[in-house]
C-alpha positions in Angstrom: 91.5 39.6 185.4 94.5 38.2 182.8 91.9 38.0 180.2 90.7 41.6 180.5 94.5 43.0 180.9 95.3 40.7 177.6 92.6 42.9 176.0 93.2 45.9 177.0 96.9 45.6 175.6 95.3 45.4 172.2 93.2 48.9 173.0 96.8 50.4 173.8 98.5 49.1 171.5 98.6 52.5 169.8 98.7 54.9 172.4 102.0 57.1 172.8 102.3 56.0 176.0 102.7 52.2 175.3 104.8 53.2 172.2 107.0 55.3 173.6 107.4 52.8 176.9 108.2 50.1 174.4 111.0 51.9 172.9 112.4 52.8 175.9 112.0 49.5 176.8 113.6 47.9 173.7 116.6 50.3 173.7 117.1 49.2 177.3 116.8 45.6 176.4 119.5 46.1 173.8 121.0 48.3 176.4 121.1 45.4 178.9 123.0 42.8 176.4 126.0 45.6 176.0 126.2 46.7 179.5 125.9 42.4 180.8 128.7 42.1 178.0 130.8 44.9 179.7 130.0 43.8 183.0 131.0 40.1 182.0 134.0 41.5 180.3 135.5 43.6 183.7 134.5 40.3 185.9 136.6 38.0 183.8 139.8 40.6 183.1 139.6 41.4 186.6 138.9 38.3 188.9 136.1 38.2 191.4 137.6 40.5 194.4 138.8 42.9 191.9 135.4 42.9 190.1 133.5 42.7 194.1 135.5 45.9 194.8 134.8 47.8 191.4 131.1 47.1 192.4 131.3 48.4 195.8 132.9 51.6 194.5 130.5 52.2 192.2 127.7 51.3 194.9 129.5 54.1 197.4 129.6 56.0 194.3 125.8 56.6 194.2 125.4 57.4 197.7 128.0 60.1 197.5 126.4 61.3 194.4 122.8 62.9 196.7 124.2 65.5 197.9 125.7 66.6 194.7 122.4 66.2 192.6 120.6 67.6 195.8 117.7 66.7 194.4 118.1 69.0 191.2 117.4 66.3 188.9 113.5 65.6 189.7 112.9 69.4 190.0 114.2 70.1 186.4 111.8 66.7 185.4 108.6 68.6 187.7 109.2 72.8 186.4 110.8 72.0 182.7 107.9 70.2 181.0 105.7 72.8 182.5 107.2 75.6 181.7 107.7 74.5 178.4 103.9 73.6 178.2 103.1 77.0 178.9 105.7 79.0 176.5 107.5 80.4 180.1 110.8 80.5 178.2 112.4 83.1 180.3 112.0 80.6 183.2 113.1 77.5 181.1 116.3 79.7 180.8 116.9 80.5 184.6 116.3 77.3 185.4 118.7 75.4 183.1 121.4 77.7 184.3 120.4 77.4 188.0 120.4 74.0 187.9 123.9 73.3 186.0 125.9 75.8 188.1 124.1 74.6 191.7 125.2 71.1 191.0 128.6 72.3 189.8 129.0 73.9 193.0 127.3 70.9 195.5 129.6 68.4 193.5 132.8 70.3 193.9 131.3 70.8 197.7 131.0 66.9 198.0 134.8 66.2 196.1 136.0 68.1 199.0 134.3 66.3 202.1 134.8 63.0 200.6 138.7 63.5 199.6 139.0 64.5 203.5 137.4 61.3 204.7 139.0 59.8 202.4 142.6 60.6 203.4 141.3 60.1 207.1 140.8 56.8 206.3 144.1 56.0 204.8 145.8 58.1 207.2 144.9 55.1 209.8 145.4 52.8 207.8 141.4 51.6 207.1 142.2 51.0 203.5 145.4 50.0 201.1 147.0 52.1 198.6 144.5 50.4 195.8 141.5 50.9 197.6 142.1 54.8 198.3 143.1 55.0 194.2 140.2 52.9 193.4 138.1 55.4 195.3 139.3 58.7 194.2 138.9 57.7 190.1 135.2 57.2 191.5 135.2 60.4 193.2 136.4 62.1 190.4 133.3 60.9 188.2 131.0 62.4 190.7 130.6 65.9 189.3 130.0 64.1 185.6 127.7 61.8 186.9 125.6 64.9 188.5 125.4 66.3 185.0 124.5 63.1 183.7 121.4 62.7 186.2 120.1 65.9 185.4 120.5 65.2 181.5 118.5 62.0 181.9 115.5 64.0 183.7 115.6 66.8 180.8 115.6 64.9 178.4 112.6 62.7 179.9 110.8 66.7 179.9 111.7 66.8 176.0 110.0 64.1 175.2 113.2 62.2 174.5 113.3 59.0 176.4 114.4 56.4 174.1 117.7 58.9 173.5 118.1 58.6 177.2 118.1 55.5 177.1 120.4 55.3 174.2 123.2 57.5 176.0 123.0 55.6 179.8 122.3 52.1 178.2 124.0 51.5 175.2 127.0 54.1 174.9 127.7 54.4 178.3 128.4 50.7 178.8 129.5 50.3 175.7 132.3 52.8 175.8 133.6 51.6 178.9 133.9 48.0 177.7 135.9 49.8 174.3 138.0 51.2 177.2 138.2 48.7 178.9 139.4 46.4 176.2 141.7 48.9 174.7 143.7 49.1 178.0 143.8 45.0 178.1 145.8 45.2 175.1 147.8 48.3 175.3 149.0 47.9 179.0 152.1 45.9 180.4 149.5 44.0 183.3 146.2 42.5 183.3 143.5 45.7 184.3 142.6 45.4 188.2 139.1 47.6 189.5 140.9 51.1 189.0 141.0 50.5 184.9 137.6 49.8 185.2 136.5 52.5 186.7 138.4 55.0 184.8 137.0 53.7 182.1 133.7 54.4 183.8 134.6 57.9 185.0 135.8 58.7 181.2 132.6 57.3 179.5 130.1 59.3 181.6 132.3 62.2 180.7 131.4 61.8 177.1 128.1 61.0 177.7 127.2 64.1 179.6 128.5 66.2 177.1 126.2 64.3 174.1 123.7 65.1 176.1 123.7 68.7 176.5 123.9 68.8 173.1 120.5 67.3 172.6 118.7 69.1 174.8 120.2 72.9 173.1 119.0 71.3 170.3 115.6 70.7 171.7 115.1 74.0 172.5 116.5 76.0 169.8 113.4 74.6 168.2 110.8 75.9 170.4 112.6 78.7 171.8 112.4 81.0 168.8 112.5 84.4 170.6 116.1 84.9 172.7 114.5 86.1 176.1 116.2 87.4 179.5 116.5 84.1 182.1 114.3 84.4 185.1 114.8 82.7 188.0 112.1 81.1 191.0 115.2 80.3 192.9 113.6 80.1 196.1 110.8 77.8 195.0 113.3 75.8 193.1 115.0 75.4 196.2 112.1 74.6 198.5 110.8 72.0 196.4 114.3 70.5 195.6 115.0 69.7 199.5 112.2 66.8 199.7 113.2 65.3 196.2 116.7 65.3 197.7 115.2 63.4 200.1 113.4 61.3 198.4 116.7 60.3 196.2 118.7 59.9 198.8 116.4 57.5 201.1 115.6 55.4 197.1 119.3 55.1 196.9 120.0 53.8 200.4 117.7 51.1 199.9 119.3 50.3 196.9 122.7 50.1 197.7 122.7 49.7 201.1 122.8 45.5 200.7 125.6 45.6 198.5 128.0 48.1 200.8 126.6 46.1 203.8 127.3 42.3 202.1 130.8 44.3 201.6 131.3 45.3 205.0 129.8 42.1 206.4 131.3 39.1 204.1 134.1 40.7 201.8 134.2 42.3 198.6 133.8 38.8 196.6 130.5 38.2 197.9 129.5 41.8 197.4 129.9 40.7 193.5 127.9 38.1 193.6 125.3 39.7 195.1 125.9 42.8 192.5 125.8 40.1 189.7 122.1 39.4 190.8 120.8 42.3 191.6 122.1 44.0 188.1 120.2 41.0 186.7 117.0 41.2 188.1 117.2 45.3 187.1 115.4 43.0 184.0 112.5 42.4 185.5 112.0 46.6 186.7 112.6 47.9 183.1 109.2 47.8 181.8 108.4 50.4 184.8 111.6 52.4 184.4 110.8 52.7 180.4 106.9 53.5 181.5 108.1 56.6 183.9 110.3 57.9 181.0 107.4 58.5 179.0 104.4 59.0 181.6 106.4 61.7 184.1 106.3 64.8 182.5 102.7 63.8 181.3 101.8 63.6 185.1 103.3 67.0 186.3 101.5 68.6 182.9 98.1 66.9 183.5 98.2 67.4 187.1 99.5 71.4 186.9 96.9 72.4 184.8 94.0 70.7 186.8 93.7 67.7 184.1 92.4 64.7 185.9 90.8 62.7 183.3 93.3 63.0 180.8 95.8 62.5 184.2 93.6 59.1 185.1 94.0 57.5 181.3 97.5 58.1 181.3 98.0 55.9 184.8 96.1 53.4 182.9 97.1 53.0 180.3 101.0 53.2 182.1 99.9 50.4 184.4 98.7 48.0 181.5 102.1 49.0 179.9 104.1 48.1 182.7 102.1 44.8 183.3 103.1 43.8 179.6 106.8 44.8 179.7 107.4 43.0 183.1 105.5 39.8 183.2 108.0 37.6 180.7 111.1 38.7 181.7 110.5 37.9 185.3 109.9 34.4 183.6 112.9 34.6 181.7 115.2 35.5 184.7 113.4 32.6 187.0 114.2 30.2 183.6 117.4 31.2 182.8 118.8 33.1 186.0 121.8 30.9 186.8 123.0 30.8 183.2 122.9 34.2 183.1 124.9 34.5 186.9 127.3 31.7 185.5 128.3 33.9 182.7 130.2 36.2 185.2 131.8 33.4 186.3 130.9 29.8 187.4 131.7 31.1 191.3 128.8 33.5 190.7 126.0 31.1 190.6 125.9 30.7 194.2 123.5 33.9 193.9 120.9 32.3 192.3 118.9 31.9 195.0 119.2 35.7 195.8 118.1 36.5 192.4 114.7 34.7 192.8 113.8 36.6 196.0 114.6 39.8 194.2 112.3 38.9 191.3 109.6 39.0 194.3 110.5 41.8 195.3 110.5 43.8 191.6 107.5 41.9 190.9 105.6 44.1 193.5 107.2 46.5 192.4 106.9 46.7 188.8 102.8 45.9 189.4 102.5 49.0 191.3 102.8 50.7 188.3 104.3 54.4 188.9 103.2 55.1 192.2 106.4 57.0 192.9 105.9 59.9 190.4 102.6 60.0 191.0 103.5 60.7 194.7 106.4 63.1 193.6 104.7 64.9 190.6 101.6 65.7 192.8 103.0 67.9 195.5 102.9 65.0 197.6 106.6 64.6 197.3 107.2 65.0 201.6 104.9 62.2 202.0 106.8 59.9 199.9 110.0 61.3 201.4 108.8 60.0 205.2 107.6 56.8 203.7 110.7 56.0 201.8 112.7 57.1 205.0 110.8 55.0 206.7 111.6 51.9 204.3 115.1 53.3 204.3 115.8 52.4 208.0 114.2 48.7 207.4 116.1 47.9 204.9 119.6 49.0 206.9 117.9 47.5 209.8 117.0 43.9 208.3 120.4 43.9 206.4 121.8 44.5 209.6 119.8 41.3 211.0 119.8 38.8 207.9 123.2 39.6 206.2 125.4 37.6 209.4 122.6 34.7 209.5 122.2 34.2 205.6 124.8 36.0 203.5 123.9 37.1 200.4 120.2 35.5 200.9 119.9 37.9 203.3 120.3 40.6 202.0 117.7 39.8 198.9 115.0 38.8 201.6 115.8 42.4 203.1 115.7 44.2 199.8 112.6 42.7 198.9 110.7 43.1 201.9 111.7 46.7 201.6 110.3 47.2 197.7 106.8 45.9 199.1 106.4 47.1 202.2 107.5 51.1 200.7 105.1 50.5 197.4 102.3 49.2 199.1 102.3 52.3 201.6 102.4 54.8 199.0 99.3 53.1 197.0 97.5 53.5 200.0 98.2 57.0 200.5 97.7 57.9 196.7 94.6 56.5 197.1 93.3 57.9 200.3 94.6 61.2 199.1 93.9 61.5 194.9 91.3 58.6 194.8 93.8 57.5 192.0 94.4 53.3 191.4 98.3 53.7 189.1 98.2 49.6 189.5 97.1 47.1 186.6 93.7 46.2 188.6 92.7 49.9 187.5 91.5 48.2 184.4 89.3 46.1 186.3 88.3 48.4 189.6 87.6 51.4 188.8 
């Protein structure tokens, strides 16, 4: 099996697919030493229960952020490459400004129901003064980090990926560790949580607005004819409300150890257990770089009835994935602790939680993209049911593990959830598109 994979990476070497996932996947690597630096920077300025709290801020941060995307982001991925493919400018316009005002509106929606709670909570007296602060500067980036999600997705349609990447892993990061720094020197005290994550809330801010930039750019060079927006409202809409969904239920199971180690064992070893699980992101880059590239390839191929062309793309994905992922699982197995101890010699004690994440991204990453193909088929309500599904074992087994084991806990209950969810939806892809998106469909076809 490894010795027909190693071959086939020669044969794709030049395909745009593995290209363009190996840029992504390069500026993401570079991406990764800049935001570690940053994230290094804020744990040692800030102190372990200051740096456990910024984490389970931003962690809250992400749940809060569904209902504001509302699933807006994966439609403009699914109906903006079409539409482009097919010249439907009109439409391209309608649904830019549909999608930019609606989550406008849901964000400012969401501000308000989670500045109620909020004060609720402090009202009696559920958290201090420098929690409630902490969590209102990561309210307040909400509605930027809406516009940010949809950005990423659009630019993913324009065949822009690796300046993505650019903007979320390189100048994101690296503007809030500027920040960051520039407030370590200019103010009277050392920075707590809330400096860091104003400097977060200010550098996705001017990331979002880089962004938009791009993508007028991107169509002012198509788009050579000014043309009336229309609008599909309705089946915008419709199709939005299982991607919501589908994002909501992803982000549950990827946050919901880190709130629940908060809630369970204190903020301090909710940082440890961020510390890990940021590092073992690693080992699930090589898939993330490979969606970038393949997405709006499989909603093109797939709309107009392109199977073969649809079915060489997977391939050649899943070989691309295998290639990206493979060493830097070794590398965070090798080198793990060192990596943990730069955080902070207390964080080390996660070690062991990073290895049984590895596992767990391992599965994942081999899967290949499974996901989109699910979402980017019309089978987006099945992979909403079976990532519910995996949503309520993961919040269930946290539940269990997290007062027996800590932290270990918690990694053996987000792991079990990656594999259990990603071998599901193979088996429905398969029983349903007779489609194999894993490495082995190089050897079984």
């Amino acid at each position: 099996m490894f010795s027909a994979i190693l071959h086939q990476l020669k044969r794709v070497g030049a395909n745009g697919i593995a290209r363009g996932g190996a840029m992504v996947f390069l500026v993401q690597i570079l991406g990764v030493v800049v935001g570690f630096a940053c994230q290094i920077l804020i744990a040692r300025l800030v102190g372990k229960e200051e740096y456990g709290l910024y984490a389970y801020v931003i962690s809250w941060s992400f749940i809060l952020l569904l209902p504001a995307v509302f699933g807006m982001d994966t439609v403009a991925l699914r109906f903006f490459s079409s539409y482009m493919e097919s010249k439907a400018y009109a439409k391209v316009q309608g649904l830019l400004r549909f999608l930019r005002q609606f989550v406008l509106v849901m964000s400012l929606l969401s501000l308000v129901v989670a500045f109620a709670i909020l004060g609720g909570l402090y009202w009696v007296n559920r958290i201090t003064v420098d929690e409630a602060v902490c969590y209102t500067v990561g309210l307040v980036a909400i509605p930027f980090a809406a516009q940010l999600n949809l950005n990423i997705r659009l630019l993913w349609a324009c065949g822009k990926p690796v300046l993505s990447a650019v903007l979320v892993n390189i100048l994101r990061p690296g503007l809030v560790a500027m920040i960051v720094v520039v407030g370590y020197f200019l103010l009277p005290e050392s920075p707590t949580a809330r400096e860091g994550l104003i400097a977060y809330a200010l550098a996705t801010a001017v990331v979002v607005v880089l962004g938009v930039f791009a993508i007028r750019s991107f169509r002012r060079e198509r788009e050579s004819v000014a043309e009336s927006p229309e609008y599909e409202r309705r089946v915008w809409l419709k199709t939005a409300i299982p991607f919501l969904l589908t994002s909501s239920f992803q982000v549950v199971i990827e946050q919901s150890s880190t709130i629940m180690v908060g809630y369970y064992l204190g903020y301090a070893q909710a940082g440890f257990y961020s510390a890990a699980s940021r590092m073992v992101g690693l080992a699930a880059f090589g898939l993330v770089a490979t969606n970038a590239v393949v997405a709006p390839m499989i909603s093109a191929a797939y709309t107009n009835n392109r199977m073969d062309d649809l079915k060489r793309s997977l391939r050649t994905a899943s070989v691309t994935v295998f290639g990206l992922t493979i060493p830097f699982v070794a590398i965070l197995l090798l080198l793990g602790e060192f990596g943990l101890g730069l955080f902070g010699e207390s964080f080390k004690v996660a070690y062991p939680a990073l290895v049984i994440l590895c596992g767990g991204q391992l599965v994942n990453a081999l899967s290949g993209c499974v996901g989109y193909l699910m979402i980017m088929t019309g089978n987006e309500r099945a992979a909403a049911r079976i990532l519910f599904c995996a949503a309520v074992l993961n919040v269930i087994l946290n539940a269990i593990l997290i007062p027996i084991w800590g932290i270990l806990g918690a990694a053996c209950a987000a792991a079990t959830t990656l594999v259990v969810w990603n071998v599901w939806m193979l088996v429905v892809v398969w029983k349903r598109l007779r489609m194999n998106p894993t490495v082995l469909s190089w050897i079984v076809r």
